[in-house]
DOBA-909435 format. One record per residue (C-alpha): x, y, z; residue in one letter; residue number from 0. Coordinates in Angstrom, 3 decimals, decimal comma. Layout:
BEGIN
<rec x="X" y="Y" z="Z" pakol="A" semar="NUM"/>
...
END
This chain:
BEGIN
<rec x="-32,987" y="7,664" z="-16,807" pakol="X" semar="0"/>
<rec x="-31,347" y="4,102" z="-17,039" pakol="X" semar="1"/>
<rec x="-30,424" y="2,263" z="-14,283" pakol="X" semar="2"/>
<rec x="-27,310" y="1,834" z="-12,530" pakol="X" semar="3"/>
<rec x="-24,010" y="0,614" z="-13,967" pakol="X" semar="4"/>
<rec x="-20,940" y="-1,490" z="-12,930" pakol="X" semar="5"/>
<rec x="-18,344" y="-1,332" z="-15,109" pakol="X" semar="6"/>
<rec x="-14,623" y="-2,946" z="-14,866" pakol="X" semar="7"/>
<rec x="-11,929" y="-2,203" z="-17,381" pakol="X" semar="8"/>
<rec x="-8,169" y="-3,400" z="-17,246" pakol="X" semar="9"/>
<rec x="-5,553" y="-0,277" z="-17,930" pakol="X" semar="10"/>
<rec x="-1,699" y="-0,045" z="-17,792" pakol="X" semar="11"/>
<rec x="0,983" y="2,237" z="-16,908" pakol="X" semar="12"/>
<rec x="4,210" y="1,755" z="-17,754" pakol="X" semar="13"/>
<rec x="6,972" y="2,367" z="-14,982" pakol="X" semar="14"/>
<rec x="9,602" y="4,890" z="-15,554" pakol="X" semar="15"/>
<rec x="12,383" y="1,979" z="-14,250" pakol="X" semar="16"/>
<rec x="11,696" y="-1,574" z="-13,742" pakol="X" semar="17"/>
<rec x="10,637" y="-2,396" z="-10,255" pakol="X" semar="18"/>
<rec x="12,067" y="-5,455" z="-8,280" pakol="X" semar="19"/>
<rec x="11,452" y="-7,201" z="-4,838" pakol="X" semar="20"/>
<rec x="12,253" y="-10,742" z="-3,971" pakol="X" semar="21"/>
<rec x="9,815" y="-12,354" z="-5,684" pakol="X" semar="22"/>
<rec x="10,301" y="-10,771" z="-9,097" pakol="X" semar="23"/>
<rec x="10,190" y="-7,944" z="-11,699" pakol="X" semar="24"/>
<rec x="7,876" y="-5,894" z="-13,009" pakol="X" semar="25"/>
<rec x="7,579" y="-2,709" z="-15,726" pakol="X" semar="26"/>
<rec x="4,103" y="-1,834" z="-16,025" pakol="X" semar="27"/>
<rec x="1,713" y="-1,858" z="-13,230" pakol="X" semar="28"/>
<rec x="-1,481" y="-3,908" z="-14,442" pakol="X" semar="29"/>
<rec x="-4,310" y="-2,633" z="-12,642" pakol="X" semar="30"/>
<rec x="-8,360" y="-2,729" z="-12,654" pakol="X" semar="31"/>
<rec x="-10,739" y="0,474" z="-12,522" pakol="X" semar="32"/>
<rec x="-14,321" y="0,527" z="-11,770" pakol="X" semar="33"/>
<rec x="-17,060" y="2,776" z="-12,274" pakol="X" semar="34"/>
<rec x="-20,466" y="2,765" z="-10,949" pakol="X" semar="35"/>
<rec x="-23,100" y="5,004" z="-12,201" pakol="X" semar="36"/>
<rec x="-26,432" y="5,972" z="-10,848" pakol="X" semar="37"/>
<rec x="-28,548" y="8,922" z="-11,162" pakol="X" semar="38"/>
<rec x="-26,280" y="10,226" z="-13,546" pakol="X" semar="39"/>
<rec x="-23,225" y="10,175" z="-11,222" pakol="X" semar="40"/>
<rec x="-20,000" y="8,081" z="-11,734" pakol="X" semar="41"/>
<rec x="-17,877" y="7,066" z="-9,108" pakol="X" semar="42"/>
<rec x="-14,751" y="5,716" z="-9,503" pakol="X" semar="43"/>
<rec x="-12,013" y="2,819" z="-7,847" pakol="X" semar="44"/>
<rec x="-8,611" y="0,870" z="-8,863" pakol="X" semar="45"/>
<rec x="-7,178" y="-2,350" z="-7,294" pakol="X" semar="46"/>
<rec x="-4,079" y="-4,186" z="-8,516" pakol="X" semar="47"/>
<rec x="-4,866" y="-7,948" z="-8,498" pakol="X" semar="48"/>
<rec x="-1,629" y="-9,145" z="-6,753" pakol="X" semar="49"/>
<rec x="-0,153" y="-13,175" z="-7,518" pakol="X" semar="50"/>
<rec x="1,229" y="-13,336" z="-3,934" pakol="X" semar="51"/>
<rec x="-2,714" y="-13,806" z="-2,941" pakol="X" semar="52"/>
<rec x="-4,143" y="-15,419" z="-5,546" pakol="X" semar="53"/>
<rec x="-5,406" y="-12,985" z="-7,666" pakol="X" semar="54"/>
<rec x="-4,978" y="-12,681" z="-11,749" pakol="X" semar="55"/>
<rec x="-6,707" y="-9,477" z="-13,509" pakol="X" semar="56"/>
<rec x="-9,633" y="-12,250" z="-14,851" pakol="X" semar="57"/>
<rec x="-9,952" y="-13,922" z="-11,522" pakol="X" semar="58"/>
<rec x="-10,580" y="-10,116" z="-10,049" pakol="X" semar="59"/>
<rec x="-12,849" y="-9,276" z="-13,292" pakol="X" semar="60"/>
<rec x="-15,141" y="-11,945" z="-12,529" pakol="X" semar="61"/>
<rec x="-15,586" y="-11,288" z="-8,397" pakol="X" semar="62"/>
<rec x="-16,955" y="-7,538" z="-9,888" pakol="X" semar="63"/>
<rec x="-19,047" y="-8,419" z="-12,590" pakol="X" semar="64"/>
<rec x="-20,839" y="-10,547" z="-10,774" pakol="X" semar="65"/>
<rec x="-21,972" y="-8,229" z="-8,212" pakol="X" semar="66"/>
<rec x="-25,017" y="-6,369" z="-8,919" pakol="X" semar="67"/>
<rec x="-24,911" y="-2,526" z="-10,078" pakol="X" semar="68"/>
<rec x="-27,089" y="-1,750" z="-6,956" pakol="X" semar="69"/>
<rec x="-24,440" y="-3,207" z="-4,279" pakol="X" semar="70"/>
<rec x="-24,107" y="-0,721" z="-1,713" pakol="X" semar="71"/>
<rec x="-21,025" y="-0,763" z="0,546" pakol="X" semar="72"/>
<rec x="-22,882" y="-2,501" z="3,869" pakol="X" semar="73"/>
<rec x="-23,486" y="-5,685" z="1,210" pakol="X" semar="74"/>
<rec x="-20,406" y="-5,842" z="-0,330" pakol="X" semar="75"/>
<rec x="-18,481" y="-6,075" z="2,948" pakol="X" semar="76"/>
<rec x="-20,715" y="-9,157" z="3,157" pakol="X" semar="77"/>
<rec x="-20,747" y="-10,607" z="-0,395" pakol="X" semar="78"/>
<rec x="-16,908" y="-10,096" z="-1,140" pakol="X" semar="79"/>
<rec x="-13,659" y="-11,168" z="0,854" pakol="X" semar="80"/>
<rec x="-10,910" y="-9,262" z="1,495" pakol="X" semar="81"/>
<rec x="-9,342" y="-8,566" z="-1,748" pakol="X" semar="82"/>
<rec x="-8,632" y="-6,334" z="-4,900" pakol="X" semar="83"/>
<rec x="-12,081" y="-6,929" z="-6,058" pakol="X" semar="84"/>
<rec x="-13,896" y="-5,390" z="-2,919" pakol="X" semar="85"/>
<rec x="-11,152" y="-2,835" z="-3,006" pakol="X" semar="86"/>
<rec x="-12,030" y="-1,459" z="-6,473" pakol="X" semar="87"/>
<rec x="-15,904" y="-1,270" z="-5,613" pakol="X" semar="88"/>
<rec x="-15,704" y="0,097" z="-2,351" pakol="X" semar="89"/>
<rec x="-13,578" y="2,697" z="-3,115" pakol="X" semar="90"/>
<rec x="-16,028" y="3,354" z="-6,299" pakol="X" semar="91"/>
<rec x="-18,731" y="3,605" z="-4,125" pakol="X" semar="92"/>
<rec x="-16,939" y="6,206" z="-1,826" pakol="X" semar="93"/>
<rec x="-16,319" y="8,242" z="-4,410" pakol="X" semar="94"/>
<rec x="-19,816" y="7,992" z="-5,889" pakol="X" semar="95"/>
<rec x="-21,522" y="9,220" z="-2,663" pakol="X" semar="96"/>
<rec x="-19,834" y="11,992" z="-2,110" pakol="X" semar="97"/>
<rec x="-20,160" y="13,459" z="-5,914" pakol="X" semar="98"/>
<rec x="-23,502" y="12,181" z="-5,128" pakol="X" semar="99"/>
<rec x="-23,712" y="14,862" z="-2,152" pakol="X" semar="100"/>
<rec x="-22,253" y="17,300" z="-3,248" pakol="X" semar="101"/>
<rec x="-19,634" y="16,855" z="-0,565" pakol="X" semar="102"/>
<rec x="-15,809" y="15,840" z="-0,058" pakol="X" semar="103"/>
<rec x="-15,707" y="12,413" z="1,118" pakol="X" semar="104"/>
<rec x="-14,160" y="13,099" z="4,408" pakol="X" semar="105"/>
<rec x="-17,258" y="14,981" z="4,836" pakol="X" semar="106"/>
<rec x="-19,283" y="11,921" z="4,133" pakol="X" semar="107"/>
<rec x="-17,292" y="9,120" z="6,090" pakol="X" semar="108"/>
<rec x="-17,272" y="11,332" z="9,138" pakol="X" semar="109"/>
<rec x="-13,585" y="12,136" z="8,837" pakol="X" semar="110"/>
<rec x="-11,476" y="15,692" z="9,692" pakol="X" semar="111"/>
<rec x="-10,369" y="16,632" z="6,517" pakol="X" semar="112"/>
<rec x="-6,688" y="15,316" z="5,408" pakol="X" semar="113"/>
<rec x="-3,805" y="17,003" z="5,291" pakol="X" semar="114"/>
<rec x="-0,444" y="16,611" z="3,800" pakol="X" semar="115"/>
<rec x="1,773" y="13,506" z="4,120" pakol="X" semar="116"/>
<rec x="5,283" y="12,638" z="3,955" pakol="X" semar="117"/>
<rec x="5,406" y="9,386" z="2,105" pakol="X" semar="118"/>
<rec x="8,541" y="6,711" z="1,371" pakol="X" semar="119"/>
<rec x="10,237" y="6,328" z="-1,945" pakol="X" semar="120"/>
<rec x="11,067" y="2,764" z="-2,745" pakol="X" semar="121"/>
<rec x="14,414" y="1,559" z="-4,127" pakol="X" semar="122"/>
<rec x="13,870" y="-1,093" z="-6,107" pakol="X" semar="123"/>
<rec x="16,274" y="-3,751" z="-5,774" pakol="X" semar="124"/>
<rec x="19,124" y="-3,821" z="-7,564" pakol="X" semar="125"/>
<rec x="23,104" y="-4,735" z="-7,440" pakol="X" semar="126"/>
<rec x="24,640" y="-2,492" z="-4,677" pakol="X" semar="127"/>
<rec x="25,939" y="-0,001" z="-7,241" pakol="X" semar="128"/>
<rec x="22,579" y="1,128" z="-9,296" pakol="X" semar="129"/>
<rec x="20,882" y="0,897" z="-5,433" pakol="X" semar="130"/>
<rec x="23,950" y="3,467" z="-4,170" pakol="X" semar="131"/>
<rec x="23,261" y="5,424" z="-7,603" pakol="X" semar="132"/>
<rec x="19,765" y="5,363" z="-6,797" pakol="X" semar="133"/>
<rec x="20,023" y="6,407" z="-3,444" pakol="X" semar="134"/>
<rec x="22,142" y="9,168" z="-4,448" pakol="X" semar="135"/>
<rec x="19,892" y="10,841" z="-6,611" pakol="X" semar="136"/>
<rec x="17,014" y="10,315" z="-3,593" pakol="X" semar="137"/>
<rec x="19,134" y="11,172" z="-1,146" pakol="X" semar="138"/>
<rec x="17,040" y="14,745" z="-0,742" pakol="X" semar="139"/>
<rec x="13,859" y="12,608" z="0,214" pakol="X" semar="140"/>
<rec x="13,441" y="12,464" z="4,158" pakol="X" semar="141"/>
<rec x="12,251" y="8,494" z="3,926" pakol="X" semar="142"/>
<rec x="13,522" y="5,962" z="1,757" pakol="X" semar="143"/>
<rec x="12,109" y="2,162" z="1,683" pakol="X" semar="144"/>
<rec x="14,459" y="-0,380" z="0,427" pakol="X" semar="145"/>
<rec x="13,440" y="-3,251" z="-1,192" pakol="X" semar="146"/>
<rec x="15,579" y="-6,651" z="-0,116" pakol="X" semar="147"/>
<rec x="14,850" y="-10,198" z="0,754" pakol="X" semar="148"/>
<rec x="18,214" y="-12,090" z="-0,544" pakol="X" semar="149"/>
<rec x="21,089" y="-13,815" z="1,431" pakol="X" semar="150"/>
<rec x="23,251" y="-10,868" z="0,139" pakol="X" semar="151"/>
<rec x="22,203" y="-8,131" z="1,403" pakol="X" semar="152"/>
<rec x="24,414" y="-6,562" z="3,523" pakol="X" semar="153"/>
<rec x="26,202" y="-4,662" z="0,833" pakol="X" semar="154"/>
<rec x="23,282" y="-3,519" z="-0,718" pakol="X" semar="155"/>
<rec x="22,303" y="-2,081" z="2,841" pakol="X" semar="156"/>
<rec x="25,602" y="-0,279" z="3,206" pakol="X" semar="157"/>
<rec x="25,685" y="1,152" z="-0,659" pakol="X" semar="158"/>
<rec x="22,444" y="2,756" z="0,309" pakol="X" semar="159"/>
<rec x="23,326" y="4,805" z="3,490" pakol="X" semar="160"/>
<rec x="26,519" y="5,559" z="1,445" pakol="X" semar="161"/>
<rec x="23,825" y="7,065" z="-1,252" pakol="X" semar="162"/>
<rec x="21,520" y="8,535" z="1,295" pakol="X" semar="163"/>
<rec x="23,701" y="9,295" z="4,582" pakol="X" semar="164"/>
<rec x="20,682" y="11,444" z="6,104" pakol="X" semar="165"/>
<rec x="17,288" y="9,761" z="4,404" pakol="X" semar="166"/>
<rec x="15,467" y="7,808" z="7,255" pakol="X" semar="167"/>
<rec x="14,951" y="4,277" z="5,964" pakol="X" semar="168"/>
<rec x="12,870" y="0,943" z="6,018" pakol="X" semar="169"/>
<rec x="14,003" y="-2,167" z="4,886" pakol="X" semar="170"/>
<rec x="11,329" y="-4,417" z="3,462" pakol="X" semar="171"/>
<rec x="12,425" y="-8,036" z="3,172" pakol="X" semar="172"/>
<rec x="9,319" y="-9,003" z="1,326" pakol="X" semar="173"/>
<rec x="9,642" y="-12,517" z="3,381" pakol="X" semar="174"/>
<rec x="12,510" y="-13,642" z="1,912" pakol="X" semar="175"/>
<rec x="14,676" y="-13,994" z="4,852" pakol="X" semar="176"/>
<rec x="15,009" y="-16,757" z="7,283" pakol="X" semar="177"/>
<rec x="15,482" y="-16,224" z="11,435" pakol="X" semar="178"/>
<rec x="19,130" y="-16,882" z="10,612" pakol="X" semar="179"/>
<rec x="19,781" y="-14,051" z="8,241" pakol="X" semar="180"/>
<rec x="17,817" y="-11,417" z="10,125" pakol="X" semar="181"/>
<rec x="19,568" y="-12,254" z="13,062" pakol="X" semar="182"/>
<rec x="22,700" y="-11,784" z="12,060" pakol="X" semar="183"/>
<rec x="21,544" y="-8,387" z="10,088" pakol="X" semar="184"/>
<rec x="19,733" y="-7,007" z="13,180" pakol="X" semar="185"/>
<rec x="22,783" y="-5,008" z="14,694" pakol="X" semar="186"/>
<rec x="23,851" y="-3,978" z="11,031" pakol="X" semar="187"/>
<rec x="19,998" y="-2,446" z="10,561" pakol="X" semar="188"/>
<rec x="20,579" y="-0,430" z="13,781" pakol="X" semar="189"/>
<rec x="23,859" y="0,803" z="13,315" pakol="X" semar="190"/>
<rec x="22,996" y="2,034" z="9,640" pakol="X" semar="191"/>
<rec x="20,080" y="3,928" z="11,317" pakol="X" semar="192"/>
<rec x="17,052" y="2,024" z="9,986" pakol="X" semar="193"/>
<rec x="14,035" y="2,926" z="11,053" pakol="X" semar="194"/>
<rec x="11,874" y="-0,413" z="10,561" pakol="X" semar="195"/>
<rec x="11,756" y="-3,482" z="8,941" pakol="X" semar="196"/>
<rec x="9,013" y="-4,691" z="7,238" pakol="X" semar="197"/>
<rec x="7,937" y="-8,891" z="7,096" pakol="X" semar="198"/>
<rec x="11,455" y="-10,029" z="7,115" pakol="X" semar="199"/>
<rec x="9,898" y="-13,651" z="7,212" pakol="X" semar="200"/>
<rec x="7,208" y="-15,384" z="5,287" pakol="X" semar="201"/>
<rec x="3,904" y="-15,031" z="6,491" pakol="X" semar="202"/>
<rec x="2,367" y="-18,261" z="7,980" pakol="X" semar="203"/>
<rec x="6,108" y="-18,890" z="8,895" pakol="X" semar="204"/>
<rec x="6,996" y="-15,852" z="11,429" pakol="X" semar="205"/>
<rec x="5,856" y="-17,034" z="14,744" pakol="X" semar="206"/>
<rec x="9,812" y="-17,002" z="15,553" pakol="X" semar="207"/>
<rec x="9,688" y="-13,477" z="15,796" pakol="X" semar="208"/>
<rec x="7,569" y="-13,990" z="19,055" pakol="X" semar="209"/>
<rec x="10,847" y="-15,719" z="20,323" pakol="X" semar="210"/>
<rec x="13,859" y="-13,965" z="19,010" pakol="X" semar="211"/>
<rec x="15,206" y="-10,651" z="19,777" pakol="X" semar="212"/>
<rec x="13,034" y="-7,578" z="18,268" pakol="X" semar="213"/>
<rec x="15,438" y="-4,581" z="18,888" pakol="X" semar="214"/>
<rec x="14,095" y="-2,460" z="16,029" pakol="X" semar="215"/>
<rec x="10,444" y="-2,275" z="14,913" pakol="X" semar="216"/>
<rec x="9,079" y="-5,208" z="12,959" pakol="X" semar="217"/>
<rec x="6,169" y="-4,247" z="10,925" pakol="X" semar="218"/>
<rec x="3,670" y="-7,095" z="9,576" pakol="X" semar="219"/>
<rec x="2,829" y="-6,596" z="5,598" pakol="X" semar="220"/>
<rec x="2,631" y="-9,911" z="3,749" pakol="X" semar="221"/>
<rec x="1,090" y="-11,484" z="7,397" pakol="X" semar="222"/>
<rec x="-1,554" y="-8,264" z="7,914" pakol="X" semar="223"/>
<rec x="-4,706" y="-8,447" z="5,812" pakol="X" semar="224"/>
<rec x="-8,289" y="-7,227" z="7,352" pakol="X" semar="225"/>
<rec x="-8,989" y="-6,594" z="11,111" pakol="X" semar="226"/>
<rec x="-10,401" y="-10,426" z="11,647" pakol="X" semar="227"/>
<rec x="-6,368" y="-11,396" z="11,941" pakol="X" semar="228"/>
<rec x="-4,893" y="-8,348" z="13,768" pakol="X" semar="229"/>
<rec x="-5,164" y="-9,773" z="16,992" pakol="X" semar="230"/>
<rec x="-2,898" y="-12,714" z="16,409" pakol="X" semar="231"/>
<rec x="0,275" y="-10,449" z="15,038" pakol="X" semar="232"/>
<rec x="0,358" y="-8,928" z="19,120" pakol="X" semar="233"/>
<rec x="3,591" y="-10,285" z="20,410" pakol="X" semar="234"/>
<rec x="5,045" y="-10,969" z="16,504" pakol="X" semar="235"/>
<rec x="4,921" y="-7,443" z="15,343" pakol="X" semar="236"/>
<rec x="5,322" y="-4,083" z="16,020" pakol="X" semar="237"/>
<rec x="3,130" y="-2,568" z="13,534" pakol="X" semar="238"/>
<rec x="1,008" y="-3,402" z="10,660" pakol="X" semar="239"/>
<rec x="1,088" y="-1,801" z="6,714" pakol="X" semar="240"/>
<rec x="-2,775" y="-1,670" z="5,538" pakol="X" semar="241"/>
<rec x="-3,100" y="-1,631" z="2,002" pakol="X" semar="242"/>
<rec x="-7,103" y="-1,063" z="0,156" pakol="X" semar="243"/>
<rec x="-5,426" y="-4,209" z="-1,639" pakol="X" semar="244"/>
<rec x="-5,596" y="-6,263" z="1,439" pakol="X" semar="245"/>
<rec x="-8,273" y="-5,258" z="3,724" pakol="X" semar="246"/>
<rec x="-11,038" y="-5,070" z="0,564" pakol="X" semar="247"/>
<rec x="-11,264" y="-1,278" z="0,833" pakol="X" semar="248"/>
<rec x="-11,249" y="2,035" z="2,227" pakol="X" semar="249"/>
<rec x="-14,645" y="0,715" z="4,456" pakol="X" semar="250"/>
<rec x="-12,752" y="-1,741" z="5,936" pakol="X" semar="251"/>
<rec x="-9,117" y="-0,506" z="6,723" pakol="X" semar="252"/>
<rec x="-10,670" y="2,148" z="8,938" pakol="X" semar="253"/>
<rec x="-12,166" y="-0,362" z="11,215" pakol="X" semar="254"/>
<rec x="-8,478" y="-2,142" z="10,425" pakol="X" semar="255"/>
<rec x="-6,620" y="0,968" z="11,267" pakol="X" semar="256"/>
<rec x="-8,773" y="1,730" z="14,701" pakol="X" semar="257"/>
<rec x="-8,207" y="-1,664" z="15,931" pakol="X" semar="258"/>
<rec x="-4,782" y="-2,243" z="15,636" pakol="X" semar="259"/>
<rec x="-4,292" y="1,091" z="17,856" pakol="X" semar="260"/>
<rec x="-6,644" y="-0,329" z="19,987" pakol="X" semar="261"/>
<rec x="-4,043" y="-3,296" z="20,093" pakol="X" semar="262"/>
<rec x="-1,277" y="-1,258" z="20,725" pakol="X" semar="263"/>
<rec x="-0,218" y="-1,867" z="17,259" pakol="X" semar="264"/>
<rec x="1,474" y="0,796" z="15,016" pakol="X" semar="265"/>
<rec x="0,130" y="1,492" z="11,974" pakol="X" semar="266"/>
<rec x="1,979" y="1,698" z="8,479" pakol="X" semar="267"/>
<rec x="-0,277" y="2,911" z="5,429" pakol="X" semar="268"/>
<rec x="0,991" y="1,348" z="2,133" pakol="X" semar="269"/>
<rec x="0,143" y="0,589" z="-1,703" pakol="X" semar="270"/>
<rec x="0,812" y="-1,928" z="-4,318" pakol="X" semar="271"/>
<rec x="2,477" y="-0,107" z="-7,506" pakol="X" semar="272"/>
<rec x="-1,061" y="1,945" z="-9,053" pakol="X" semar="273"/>
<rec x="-1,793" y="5,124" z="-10,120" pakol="X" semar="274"/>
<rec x="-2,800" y="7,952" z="-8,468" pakol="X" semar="275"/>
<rec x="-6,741" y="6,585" z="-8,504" pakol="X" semar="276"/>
<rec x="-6,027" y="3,908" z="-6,018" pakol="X" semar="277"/>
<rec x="-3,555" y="6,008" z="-3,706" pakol="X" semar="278"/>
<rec x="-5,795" y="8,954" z="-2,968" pakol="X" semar="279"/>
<rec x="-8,290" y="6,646" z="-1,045" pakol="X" semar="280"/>
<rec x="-5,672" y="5,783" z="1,015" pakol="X" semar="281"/>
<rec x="-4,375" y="9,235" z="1,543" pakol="X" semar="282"/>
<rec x="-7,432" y="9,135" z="3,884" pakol="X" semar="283"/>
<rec x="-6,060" y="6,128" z="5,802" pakol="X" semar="284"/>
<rec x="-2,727" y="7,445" z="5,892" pakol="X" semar="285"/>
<rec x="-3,639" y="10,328" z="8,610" pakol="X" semar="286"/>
<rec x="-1,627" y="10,144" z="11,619" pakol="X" semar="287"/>
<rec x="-0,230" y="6,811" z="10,693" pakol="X" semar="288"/>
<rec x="3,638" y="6,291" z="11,912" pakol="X" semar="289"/>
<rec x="4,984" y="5,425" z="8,138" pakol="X" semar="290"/>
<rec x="2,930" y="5,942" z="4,935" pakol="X" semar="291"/>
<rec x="4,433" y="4,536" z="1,482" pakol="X" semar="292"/>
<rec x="2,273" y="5,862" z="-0,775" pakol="X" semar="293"/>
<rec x="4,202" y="6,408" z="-3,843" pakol="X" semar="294"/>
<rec x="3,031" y="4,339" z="-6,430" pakol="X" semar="295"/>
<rec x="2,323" y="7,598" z="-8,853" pakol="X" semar="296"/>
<rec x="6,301" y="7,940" z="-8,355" pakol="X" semar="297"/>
<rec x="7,073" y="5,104" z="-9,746" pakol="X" semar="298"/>
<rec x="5,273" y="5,627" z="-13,149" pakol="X" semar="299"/>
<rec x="6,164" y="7,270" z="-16,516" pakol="X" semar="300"/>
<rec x="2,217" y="7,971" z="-17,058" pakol="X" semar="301"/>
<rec x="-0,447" y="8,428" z="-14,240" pakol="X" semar="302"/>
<rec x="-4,005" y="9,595" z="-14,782" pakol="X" semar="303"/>
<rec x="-5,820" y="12,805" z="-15,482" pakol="X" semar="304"/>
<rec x="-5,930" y="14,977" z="-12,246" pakol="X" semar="305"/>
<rec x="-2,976" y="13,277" z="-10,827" pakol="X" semar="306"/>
<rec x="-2,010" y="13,728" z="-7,156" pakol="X" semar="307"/>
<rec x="0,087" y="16,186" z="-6,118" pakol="X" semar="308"/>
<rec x="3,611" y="15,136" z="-4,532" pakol="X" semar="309"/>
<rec x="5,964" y="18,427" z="-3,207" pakol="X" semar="310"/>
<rec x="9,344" y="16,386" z="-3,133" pakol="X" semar="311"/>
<rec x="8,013" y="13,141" z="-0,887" pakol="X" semar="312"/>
<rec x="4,930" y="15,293" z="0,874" pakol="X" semar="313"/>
<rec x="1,663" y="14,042" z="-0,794" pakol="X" semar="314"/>
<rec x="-1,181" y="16,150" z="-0,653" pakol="X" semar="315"/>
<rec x="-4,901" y="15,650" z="-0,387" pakol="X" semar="316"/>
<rec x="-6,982" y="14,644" z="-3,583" pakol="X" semar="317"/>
<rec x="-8,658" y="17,032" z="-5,873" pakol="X" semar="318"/>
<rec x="-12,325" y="16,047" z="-6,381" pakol="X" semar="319"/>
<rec x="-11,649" y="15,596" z="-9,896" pakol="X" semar="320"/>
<rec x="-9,629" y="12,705" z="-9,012" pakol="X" semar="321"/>
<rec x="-11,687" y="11,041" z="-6,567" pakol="X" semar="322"/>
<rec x="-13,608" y="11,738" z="-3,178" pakol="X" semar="323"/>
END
């Protein structure tokens, strides 16, 4: 029998509508899957490398192939950051033990086993027409996110209730506002019914949300990585959205997840734009969290073999064939 295998490829999927947020566009999500093999058994992870942090799809490549085939999940939380990269693996790994055991992974990690989810559908952002349009064909779905972050958005805001009078929603600013803007929005936000807004201010740059008035839910993205920072969001935020993305993998946004409710922090459970490989990890994650955006595989005109299944906006657990 050879010996084990690590093995990184770089796959696209095209988007069935060009996706936008503050920073910029995008219509094909560019992502990374890994496969480790040993005794015969493959198990399988996906990270998107994201610019915001640093990361490029070669800079990501080279943090995995470096790592030995052998890694187990105890010495990657040590050898690797944070990240995509540790993302990837960890999830691989996941999913090889359990095929490895004959088991579901829930089984493995300890976990009850998941159920059904009611995730967000993003609006991308757009001119306040094509977001009313878009929010009119949506309008069934019981939680809409809305992507913002401009000067402008006011009208955008009020073309989307107009869409979607009933649809709970969350704004994410994607830290393009300043203290000024979200100020004067805050009393707009609450009488258009939304639900939470998510890192209205850059990260490294929101400590004035210790200071102003909070009177809906501010929850951290951008400013929330792994557990090591949780602590010093208390005060600024609400509640935090983990991502695999950000904490370096499903190991380490459990530990992320229990102490931020041991903080008296909620917890969101979100995604960078993948395929259905890199949400059903996360499905995990997502159990009993307050919001979970997990609709990545709704965004794209092509997802993987075994996709996950989504009823409307309810996302159900993973088949084995998929992963875990």
């Amino acid at each position: 029998m050879t010996g084990p295998t690590l093995t990184v490829t770089a796959d696209r999927f095209r988007l069935a509508e060009t996706f936008t947020i503050s920073r910029g566009s995008k219509t094909e999500a560019q992502v990374l899957t890994v496969c480790i093999t040993r005794d015969g058994v493959s198990g399988w992870g996906e990270c998107v490398p994201y610019a915001r942090y640093g990361e490029t799809l070669d800079s990501v490549t080279a943090q995995i192939i470096s790592l030995p085939a052998s890694i187990t999940r105890e010495g990657l939380q040590r050898f690797r950051p944070p990240g995509a990269a540790r993302n990837a693996v960890d999830c691989a790994l996941w999913d090889w033990a359990a095929k490895k055991a004959g088991r579901r992974v829930w089984d493995v990690a300890g976990l009850p086993a998941p159920g059904p989810v009611v995730t967000a559908f993003t609006l991308s952002l757009d001119s306040p027409e094509n977001m009313r349009a878009a929010a009119a064909r949506n309008a069934a779905r019981p939680l809409l996110k809305i992507k913002l972050g401009t000067p402008d958005d006011m009208p955008r805001l009020e073309a989307v209730r107009q869409g979607a009078p009933h649809s709970t929603l969350i704004v994410d600013a994607n830290e393009g506002w300043t203290p000024e803007v979200y100020t004067d929005l805050a009393p707009h936000l609450i009488r258009l019914g939304v639900a939470l807004v998510e890192q209205p201010l850059p990260a490294g740059a929101d400590d004035m949300l210790a200071e102003i008035a909070r009177p809906l839910p501010v929850c951290a993205d951008e400013s929330a990585h792994a557990t090591d920072g949780l602590a010093g969001l208390v005060g600024k935020y609400d509640l935090v959205n983990l991502k695999l993305d950000k904490t370096g993998g499903l190991t380490e946004a459990l530990l992320a997840r229990d102490e931020a409710r041991r903080l008296g922090l909620g917890v969101m459970v979100g995604c960078m734009v993948g395929s259905s490989l890199a949400m059903a990890p996360a499905a995990l994650l997502a159990q009993g969290a307050a919001f979970c955006d997990l609709d990545g595989p709704l965004l794209l005109a092509q997802d993987r073999p075994h996709p996950l299944t989504y009823q409307g906006s309810t996302l159900l657990p993973p088949d084995a064939a998929l992963w875990g």
